[in-house]
matplotlib code that plots the C-alpha trace (Angstrom):
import matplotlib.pyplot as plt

x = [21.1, 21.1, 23.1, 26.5, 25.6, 28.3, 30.9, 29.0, 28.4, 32.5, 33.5, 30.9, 32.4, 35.5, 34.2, 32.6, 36.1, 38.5, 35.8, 33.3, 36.3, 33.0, 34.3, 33.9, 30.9, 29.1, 29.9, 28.8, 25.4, 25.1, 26.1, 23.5, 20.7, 21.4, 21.3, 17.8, 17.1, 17.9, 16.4, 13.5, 14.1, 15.0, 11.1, 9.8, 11.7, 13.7, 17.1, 18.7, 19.4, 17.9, 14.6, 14.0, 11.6, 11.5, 7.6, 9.9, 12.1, 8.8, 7.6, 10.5, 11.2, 7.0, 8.2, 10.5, 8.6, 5.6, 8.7, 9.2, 12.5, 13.0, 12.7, 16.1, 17.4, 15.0, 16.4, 20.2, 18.9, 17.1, 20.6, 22.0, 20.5, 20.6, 24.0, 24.2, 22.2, 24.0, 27.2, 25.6, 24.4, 28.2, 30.0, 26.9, 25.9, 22.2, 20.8, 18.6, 18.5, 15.2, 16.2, 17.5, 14.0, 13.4, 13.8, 15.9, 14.9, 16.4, 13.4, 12.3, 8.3, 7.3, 5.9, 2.3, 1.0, -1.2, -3.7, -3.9, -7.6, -7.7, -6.3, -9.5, -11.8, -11.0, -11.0, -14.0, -15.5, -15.1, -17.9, -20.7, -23.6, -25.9, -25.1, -26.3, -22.5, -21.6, -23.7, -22.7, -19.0, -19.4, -21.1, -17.5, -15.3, -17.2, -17.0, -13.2, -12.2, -15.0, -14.1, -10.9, -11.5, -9.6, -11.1, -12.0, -14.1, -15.7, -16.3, -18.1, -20.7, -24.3, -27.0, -28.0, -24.2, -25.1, -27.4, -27.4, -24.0, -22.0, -20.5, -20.4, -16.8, -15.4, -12.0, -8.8, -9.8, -13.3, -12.5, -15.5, -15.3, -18.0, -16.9, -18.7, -19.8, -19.9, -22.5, -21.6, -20.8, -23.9, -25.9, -23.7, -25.1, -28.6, -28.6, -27.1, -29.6, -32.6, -31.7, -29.7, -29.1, -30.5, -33.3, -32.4, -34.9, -34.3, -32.3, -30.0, -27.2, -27.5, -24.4, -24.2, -22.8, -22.5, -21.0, -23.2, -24.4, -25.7, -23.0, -20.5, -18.4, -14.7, -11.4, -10.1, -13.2, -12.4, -8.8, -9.6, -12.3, -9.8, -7.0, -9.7, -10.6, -7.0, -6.2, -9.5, -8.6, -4.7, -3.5, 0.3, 0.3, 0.3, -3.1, -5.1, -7.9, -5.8, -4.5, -7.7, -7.4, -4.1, -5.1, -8.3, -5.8, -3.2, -5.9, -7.0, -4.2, -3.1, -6.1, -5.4, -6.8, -5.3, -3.6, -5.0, -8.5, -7.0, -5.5, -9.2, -10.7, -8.5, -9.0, -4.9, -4.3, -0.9, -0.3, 2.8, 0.7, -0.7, 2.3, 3.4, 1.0, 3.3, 6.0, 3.9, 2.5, 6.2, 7.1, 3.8, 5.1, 9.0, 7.4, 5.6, 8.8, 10.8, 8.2, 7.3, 10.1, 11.9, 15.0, 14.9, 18.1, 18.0, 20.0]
y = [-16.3, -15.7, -17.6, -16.5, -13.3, -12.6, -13.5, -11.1, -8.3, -8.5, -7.9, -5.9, -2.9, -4.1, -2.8, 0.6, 1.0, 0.3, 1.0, 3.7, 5.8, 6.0, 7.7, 5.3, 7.4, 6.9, 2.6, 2.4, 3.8, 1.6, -1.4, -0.4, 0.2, -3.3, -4.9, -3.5, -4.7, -8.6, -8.6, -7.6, -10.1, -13.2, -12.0, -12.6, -15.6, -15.4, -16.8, -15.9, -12.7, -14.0, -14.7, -11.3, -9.1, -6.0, -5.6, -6.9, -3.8, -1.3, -2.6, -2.5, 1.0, 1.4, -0.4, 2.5, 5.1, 3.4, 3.4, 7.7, 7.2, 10.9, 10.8, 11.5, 8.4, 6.4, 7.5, 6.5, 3.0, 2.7, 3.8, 1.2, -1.3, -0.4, -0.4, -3.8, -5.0, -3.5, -5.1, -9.0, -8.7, -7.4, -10.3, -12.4, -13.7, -12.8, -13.8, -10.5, -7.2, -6.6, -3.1, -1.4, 0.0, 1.8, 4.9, 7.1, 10.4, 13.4, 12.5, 9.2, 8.7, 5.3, 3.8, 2.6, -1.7, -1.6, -4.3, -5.4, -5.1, -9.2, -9.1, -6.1, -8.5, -11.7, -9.5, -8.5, -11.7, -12.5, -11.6, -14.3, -12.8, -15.2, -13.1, -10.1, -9.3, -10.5, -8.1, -5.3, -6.1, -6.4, -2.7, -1.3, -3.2, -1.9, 1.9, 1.9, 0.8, 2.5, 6.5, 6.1, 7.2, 6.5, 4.5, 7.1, 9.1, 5.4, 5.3, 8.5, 8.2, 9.1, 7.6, 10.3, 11.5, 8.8, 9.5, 7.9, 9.6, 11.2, 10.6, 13.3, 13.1, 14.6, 14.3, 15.5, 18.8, 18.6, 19.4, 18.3, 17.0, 14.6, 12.3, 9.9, 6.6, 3.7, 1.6, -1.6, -0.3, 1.8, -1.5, -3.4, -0.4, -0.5, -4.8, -3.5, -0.7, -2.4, -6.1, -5.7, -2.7, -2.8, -0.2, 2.1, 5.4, 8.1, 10.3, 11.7, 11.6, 7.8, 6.5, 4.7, 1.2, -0.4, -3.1, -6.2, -3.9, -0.9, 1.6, 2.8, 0.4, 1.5, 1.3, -1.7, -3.4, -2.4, -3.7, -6.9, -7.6, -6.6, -8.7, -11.5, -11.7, -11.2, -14.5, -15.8, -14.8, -15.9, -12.5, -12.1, -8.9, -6.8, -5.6, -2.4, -0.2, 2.3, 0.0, 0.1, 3.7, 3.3, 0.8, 3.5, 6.0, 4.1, 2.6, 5.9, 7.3, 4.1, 4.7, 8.3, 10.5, 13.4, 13.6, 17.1, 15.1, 12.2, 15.2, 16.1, 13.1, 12.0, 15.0, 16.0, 19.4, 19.7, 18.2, 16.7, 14.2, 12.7, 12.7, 9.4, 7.5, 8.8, 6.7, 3.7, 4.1, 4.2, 1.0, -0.8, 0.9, -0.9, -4.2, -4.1, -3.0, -5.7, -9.0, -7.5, -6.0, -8.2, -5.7, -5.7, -7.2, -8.3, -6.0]
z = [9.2, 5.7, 3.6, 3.4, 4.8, 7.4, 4.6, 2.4, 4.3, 5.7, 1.8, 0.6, 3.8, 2.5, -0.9, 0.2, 1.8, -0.8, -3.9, -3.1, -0.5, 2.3, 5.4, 8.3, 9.7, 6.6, 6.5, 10.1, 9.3, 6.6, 8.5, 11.1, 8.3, 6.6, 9.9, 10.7, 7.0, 7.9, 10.6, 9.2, 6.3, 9.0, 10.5, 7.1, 7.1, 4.3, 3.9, 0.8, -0.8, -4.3, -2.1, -1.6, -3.7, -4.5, -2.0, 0.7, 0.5, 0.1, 3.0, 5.1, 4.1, 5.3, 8.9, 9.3, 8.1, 10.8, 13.7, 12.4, 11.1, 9.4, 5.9, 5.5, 7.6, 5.0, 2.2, 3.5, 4.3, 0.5, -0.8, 1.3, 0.3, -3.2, -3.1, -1.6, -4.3, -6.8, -5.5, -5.1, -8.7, -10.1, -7.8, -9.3, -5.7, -7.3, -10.1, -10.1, -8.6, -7.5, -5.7, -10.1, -10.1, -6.9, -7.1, -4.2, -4.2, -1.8, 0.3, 0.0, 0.4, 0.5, -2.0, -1.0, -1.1, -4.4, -5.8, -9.0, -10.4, -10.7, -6.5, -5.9, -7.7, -5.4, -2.3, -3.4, -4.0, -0.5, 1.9, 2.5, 0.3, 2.4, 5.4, 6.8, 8.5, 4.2, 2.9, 4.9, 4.5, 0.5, 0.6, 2.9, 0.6, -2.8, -1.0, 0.3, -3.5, -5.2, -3.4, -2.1, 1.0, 4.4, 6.8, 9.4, 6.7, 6.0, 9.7, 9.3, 7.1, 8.1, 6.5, 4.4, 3.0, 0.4, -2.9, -6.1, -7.7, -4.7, -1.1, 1.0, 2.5, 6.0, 5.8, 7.7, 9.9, 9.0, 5.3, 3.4, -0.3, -2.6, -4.4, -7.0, -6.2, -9.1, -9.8, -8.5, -5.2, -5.2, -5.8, -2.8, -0.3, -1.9, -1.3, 2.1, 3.7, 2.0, 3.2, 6.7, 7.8, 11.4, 11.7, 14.0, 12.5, 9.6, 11.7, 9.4, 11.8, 12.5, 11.1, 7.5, 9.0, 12.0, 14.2, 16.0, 18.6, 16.7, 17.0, 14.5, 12.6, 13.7, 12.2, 13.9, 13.1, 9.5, 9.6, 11.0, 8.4, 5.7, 6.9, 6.9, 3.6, 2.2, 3.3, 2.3, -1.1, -1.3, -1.5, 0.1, 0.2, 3.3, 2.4, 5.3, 4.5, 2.9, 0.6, -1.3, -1.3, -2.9, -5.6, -6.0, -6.9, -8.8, -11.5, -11.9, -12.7, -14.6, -16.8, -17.8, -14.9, -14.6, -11.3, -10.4, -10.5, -7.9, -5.5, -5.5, -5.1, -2.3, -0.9, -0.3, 0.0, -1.7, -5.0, -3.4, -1.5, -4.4, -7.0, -5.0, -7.3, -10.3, -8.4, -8.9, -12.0, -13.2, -11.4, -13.2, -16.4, -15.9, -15.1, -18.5, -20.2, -18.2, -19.1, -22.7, -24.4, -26.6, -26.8, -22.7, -21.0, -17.2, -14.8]

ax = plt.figure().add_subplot(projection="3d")
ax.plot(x, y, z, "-o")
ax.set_aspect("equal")
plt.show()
């Protein structure tokens, strides 16, 4: 267990109880919520409440969210453990509280697993350049972080939905979109198709990359070559394909894009979809305020 937990958790009900005036329908959903919470923490194995960090709570918000908890039920187990936290830090049973910045809105969307730009380098850096399977894996990498697209479309590429500027995208429903490709992933595909790429003809519906065996590359193929190289390059974080469309989005947006551009980009068709970003734009903004402000106090 963690430490003191069972002691903690007894007074912190106690608290809601005699402090907050929670009805007893209300305490027993939280105690059920912060016992899916531990024991998600105890499967990260981590043993103290001033161990856990602020990712930790993302991502167990993302498990439910995986497991279709309505959005609703998500945001009661956010506010639960914000509360929580809010409570170890007043009775100073943490030296930090790492849920202050989270935000809780009516419907909680979850905040997505973004890279840094020094993280996207070293994952980058990964793939064997001396290989043909390298080479190949350099050019997916360079295109997930370079377009921002979702691993199906990725999947889906034909050999000729690539020129020198633009992707030709098929996304969810068909729904086609372009999108511009930078340089330095447009020189990874070049090293890639001129190098390795097994010949297999200039039928334009032969697909842009492929596994061992000539036929499409697929998702899981994808994943597995992702998780790879995140541990290759000493990156903690629970890193998928789509993270590298999150981190695509996020330094965009983080560099002064104007979100209506991203929406298009990632091809969302509400605006809705792609104002999560804003969430974590603001959460990069309060780090920088919280390491660089000389005025800042800890919470």
């Amino acid at each position: 267990m963690i430490q003191m937990l069972s002691d903690v958790l007894k007074d912190f009900f106690l608290y809601l109880t005699a402090e907050k005036g929670l009805s007893l329908n209300t305490i027993k959903a939280y105690q059920n919520d912060l016992n899916r919470f531990i024991n998600f923490l105890e499967s990260q194995s981590v043993r103290d409440f001033n161990a856990v960090s602020q990712d930790q709570i993302v991502n167990f918000c993302a498990l439910l969210q995986s497991h279709s908890y309505a959005q609703t039920s998500i945001t009661r187990a956010l506010i639960a453990i914000k509360v929580l936290f809010r409570y170890l830090k007043k009775e100073k049973l943490i030296f930090k509280n790492v849920a202050f910045y989270l935000e809780s809105p009516k419907l909680w969307q979850v905040l997505p697993s973004v890279l840094s730009s020094s993280e996207v380098d070293r994952l980058l850096e990964q793939p064997d350049l001396s290989l043909d399977q390298g080479l190949r894996d350099k050019a997916i990498l360079e295109i997930l972080y370079a377009c921002g697209l979702r691993v199906s479309e990725l999947c889906r590429l034909k050999l000729y939905d690539v020129d020198d500027n633009f992707v030709r995208v098929y996304g969810k429903g068909g729904k086609e979109r372009t999108v511009p490709i930078g340089r330095k992933a447009l020189e990874a595909l070049d090293i890639y198709l001129t190098r390795c790429r097994p010949d297999m003809g200039d039928d334009a519906e032969q697909p842009l990359f492929s596994g061992s065996r000539g036929k499409p590359i697929n998702r899981v193929q994808v994943w597995k070559m992702i998780k790879r190289y995140t541990g290759a390059a000493g990156i903690q974080k629970n890193i998928s394909p789509h993270t590298l469309r999150h981190s695509f989005a996020t330094h965009l947006l983080d560099n002064g894009a104007d979100l209506r551009v991203i929406q298009e980009l990632l091809g969302h068709g509400a605006i809705s979809s792609t104002d999560r970003y804003t969430h974590v734009s603001r959460s990069h903004l309060t780090d920088s305020f919280r390491q660089f402000h000389p005025r800042n106090e800890a919470h």
